[in-house]
TIGU-155445 format. One record per residue (C-alpha): y, z, x; residue in one letter. Coordinates in steps of 0.05 Angstrom, whole numbers, padded with zeros to 5 digits, always signed. Layout:
TIGU-155445
YZXA;...
***
This chain:
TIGU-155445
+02236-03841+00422X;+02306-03840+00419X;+02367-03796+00442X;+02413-03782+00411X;+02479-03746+00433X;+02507-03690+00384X;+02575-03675+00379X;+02593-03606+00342X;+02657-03592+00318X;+02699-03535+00301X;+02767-03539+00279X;+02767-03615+00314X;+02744-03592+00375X;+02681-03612+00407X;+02650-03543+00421X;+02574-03510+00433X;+02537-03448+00403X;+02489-03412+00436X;+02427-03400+00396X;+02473-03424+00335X;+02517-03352+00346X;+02588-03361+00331X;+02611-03318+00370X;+02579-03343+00430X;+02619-03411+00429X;+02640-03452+00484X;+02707-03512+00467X;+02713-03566+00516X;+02769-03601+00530X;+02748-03663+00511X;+02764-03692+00449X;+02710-03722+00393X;+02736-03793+00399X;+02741-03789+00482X;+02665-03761+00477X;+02645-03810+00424X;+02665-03861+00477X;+02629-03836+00536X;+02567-03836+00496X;+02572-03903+00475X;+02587-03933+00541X;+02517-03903+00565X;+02481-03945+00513X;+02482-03897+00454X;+02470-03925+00387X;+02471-03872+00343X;+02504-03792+00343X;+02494-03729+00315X;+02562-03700+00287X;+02559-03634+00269X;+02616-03598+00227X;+02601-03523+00248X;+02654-03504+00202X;+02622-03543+00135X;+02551-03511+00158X;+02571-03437+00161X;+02629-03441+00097X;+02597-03497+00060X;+02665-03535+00059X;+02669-03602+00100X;+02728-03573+00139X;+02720-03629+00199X;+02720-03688+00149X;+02777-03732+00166X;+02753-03721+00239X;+02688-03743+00225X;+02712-03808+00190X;+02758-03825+00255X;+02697-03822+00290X;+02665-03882+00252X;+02649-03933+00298X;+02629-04009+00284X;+02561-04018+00335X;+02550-03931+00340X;+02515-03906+00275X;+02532-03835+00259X;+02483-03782+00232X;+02530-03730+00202X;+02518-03662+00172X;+02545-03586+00166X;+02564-03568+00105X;+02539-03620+00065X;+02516-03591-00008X;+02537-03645-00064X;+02529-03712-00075X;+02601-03725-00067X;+02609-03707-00006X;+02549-03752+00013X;+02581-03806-00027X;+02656-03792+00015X;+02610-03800+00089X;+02578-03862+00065X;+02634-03890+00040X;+02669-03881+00096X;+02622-03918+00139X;+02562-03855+00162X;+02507-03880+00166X;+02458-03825+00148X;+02466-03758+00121X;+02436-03686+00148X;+02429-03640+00097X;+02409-03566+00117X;+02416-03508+00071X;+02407-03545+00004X;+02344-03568+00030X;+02322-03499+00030X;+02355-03473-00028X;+02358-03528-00084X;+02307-03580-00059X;+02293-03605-00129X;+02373-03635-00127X;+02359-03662-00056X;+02309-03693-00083X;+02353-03729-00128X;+02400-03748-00066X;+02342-03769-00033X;+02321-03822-00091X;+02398-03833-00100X;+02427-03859-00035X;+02347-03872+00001X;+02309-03841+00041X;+02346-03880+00102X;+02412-03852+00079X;+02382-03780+00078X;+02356-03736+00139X;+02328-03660+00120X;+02353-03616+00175X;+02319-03553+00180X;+02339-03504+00233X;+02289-03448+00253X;+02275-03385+00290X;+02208-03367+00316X;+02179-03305+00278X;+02121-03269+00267X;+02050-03299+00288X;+02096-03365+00310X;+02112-03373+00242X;+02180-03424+00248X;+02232-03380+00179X;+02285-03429+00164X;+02362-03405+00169X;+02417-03434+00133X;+02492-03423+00125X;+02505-03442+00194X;+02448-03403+00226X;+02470-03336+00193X;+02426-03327+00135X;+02343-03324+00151X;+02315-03350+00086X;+02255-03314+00089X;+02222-03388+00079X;+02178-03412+00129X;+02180-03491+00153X;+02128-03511+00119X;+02142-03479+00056X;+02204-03519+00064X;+02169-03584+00080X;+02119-03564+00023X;+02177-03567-00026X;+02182-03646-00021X;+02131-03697-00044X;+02098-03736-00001X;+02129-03806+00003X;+02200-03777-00011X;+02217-03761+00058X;+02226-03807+00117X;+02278-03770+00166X;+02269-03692+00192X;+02309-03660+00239X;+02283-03588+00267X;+02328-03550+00308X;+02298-03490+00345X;+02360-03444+00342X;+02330-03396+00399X;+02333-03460+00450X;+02399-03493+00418X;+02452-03502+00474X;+02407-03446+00515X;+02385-03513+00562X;+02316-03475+00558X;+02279-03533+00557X;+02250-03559+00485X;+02195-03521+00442X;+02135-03567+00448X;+02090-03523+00403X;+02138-03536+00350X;+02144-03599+00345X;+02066-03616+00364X;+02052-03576+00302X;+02099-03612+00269X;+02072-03679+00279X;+02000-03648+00264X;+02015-03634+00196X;+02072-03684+00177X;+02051-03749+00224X;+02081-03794+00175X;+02145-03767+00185X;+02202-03781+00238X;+02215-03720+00271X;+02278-03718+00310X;+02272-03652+00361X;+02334-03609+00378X;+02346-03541+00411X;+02343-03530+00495X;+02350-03599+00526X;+02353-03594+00595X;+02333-03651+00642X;+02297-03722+00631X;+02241-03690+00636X;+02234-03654+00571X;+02256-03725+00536X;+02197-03754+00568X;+02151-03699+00542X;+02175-03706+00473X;+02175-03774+00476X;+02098-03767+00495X;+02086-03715+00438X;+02119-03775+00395X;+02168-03757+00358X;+02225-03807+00325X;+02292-03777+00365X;+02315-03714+00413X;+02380-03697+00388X;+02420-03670+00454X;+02488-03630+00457X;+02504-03579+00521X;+02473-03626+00574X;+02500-03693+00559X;+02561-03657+00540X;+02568-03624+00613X;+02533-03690+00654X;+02461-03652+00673X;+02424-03713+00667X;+02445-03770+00707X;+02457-03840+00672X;+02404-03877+00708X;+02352-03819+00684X;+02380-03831+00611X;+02383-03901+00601X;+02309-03911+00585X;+02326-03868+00523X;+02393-03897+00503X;+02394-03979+00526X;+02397-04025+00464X;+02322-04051+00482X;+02297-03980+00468X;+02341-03963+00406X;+02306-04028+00375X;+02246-03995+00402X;+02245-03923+00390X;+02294-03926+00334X;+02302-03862+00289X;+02315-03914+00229X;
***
């Protein structure tokens, strides 16, 4: 498994939701490129950008950001507000490596489909962010976490053929930047009923500890943001998870 450090942005600042509520949002002084940095001198080889903005509007409001953030040896997994091929076209272009793609997922999967046999299934990671309901039942949310689609997970997942899909990212919004520690019943039944799948785990992050149990459930990556972000895990107790000898071996890719 592999970490990988998220940076969310809104209005080019590097900022944190709690349990993906707007108005519960912390900014750091920090800035993107300064925390793209950090990250890369502990070993990181890829990141999570976020444009909080993009995801709630559906307008890629922290683009030219994003693209000053392209890095030659840190691969970038960028998404928020991504909902035309265009604008997957404009990140690739400008040197992203892969794609997240949220609410279209959910709402027009038949054209993500298309993106997905367009640009490849590395190019292309399905990001579905959930809250825990009834019976355990995971109900998708899009929009930035303001719109419950009534939709579970798996009639999400269900959506796509099999063999179409290679990258998923699930976000538990109830953990996200909570530093709650990760939901391991989600992602176990995750990997139960998609195994082929690499699952990258985000949402409540809170010491090495919970990357080492989600490493042993197996997923691909654990996708980190309020902990690196505020140093709660030593470098020593992260460099297992982010040296170049484990990105070749517990790459996401």
């Amino acid at each position: 498994m592999l970490l990988i450090p998220a940076i969310d942005l809104r209005g080019g600042r590097c900022v944190r939701l709690r349990e993906g509520d707007f108005a519960a949002v912390t900014a750091y002084a920090i800035e993107p490129a300064a925390l793209l940095s950090r990250y890369h001198g502990l070993g990181a080889r890829w990141l999570h950008v976020v444009d909080l903005d993009g995801a709630k509007d559906g307008v890629t409001l922290n683009g030219d950001v994003i693209e000053r953030l392209v890095h030659p040896t840190l691969c970038l997994q960028v998404g928020g507000g991504v909902r035309s091929a265009a604008v997957i076209e404009r990140l690739l272009s400008a040197g992203v490596a892969r794609v997240a793609i949220g609410s279209a997922a959910v709402q027009r999967p038949e054209e993500v489909m298309t993106w997905l046999k367009s640009f490849g299934a590395e190019r292309i990671c399905v990001a579905f962010d959930v809250r825990i309901g009834a019976a355990g039942v995971p109900y998708v949310h899009t929009h930035g976490w303001t719109i419950n689609s009534a939709v579970s997970l798996w009639e999400a997942m269900a959506a796509f053929p099999k063999g179409l899909l290679k990258h998923v990212l699930c976000t538990d919004i109830s953990r996200d930047g909570t530093l709650r520690g990760p939901n391991l019943t989600l992602y176990r039944e995750c990997l139960a009923q998609y195994s082929g799948l690499a699952w990258q785990a985000s949402g409540g992050i809170r010491h090495a500890s919970d990357l080492a149990a989600l490493e042993r459930l197996g997923v691909s990556g654990a996708v980190s943001g309020t902990a690196l972000l505020e140093e709660r895990i030593s470098s020593r107790e992260l460099r297992p998870f982010l040296t170049e000898a484990a990105s070749s071996a517990r790459s996401p890719g």
